[in-house]
Steps between C-alpha positions, in 0.01 A plus 500: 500500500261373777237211423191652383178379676336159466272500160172600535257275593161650464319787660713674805258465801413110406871406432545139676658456815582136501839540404551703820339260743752372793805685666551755266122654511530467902848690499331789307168502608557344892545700821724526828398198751180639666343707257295308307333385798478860589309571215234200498448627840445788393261435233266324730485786719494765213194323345332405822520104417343260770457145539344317214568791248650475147837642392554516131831555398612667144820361352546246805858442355690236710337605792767781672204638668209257378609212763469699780157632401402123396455398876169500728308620594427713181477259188724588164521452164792604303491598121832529253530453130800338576450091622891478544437767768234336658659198492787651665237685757342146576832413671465718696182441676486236788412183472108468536441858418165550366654830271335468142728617180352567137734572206261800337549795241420828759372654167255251459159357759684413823357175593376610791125510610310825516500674864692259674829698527627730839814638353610472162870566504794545276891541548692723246237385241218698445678736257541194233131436514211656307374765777146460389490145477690500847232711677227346314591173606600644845101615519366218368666193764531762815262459794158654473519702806861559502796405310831686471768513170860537642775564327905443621756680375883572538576864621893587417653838616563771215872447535488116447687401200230271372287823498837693309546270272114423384472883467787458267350247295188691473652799379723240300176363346332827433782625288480190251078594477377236757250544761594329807243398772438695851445224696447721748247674366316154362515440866340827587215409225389207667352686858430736272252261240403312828394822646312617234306203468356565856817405777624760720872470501671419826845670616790323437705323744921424506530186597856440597799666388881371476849605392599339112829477351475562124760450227440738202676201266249220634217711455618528145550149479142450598367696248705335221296139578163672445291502197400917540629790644281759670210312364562549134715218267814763310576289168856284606729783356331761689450325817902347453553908478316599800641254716867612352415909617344365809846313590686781407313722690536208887878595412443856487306540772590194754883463354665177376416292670230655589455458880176334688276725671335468815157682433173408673144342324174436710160340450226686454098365523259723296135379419157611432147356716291399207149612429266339735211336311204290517557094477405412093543848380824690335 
């Protein structure tokens, strides 16, 4: 029998991070040498950022992306949940850096000032936030004249067996009467929210794409040191169960041992140019 997952700790999307904060977050979360650099780039460009503007960064984490944003000429401030991440993130930056860092609930008033935000953007996030708080918020601290909400996300190919194997769990999850969560789709929601409440949506853009080696068995592993699966929390027995089918299922389908894959994930920038408004009003 396979160890179920960690106990529950609390609501899904506000589970704590801490825990994670250091080496084994960056393993899971990091990318090849180049790319996050790539992708701050990118997000400059994407939102039109010049001198003197503000970046506001969603779940900062330790800064994979964050410290490359966090340099002039734009100015940044990073928010987390998490202060072991940021503490980690604050490492990072070089010495003298004028980068700011707030530990802050998403969910909750950013503690940021109204209409003083360029680009408010967020890495493999936005699906664990409240969408309407996040585009409320989003409205409320963005540039009168023009601000832009940009989202990052991780695009694997159908074939990966990360994408096999959390199709599996789904269907896994579904069959024991749990709902689990499209993140995918919650990602979809927030251009969608953001354009309703007055942004026109702008066309995506990949990033940078590179090869990845993935082993079924660590991806398993992974899965066994988190608190959810799919966004829901299974009760021990059934999540011990899941996990047991899903294992069953890497030998079926990869063999024993199952064998890495080399697969290929890229980065993909999507956002939304907020409403224009008049300075003092929503």
């Amino acid at each position: 029998m396979t160890a179920p997952l960690k106990p529950d700790r609390g609501p899904l999307d506000r589970v704590s991070f801490d825990e994670q904060a250091g080496e084994v977050f960056d393993a899971r979360a990091g990318f090849p040498d180049g790319v996050a650099e790539r992708i701050a780039a990118a997000v400059l460009d994407y939102a039109g950022v010049v001198p003197g503007d503000l970046i506001v960064e969603i779940g900062a984490g330790t800064g994979l992306i964050g410290q490359w944003l966090a340099r002039p000429p734009a100015r940044y401030l990073g928010l987390d949940r998490s202060q072991p991440m940021l503490d980690r993130f604050v490492a990072r930056l070089p010495a003298g850096s004028h980068a700011r860092l707030r530990q802050a609930d998403a969910d909750q008033r950013w503690p940021v000032e109204d209409g003083t935000a360029r680009v408010i953007f967020g890495s493999r996030v936005f699906q664990l936030l409240d969408l309407a708080q996040l585009v409320q918020e989003a409205n409320r601290v963005g540039c009168p004249d023009r601000a832009v909400l940009v989202q990052g996300r991780l695009e694997r190919r159908p074939d990966s067996p990360k994408v096999l194997l959390r199709r599996r769990m789904h269907e896994l999850l579904r069959a024991n009467g749990l709902t689990p969560r499209p993140a995918g789709r919650l990602l979809q929601q927030v251009l969608e929210r953001a354009a309703a409440a007055g942004g026109t949506v702008l066309p995506p853009v990949t990033v940078a794409a590179w090869p990845h080696v993935v082993r079924p068995d660590d991806v398993l592993d992974e899965w066994r040191q988190k608190y959810s699966m799919g966004g829901v929390t299974p009760p021990a027995p059934v999540a011990a169960a899941i996990l047991d089918q899903l294992a069953d299922w890497v030998a079926q389908t990869f063999g024993q041992p199952a064998e890495p894959v080399t697969t290929e994930e890229s980065y993909v920038l999507e956002g939304v140019q907020l409403r224009p408004r008049k300075e003092g009003h929503e």
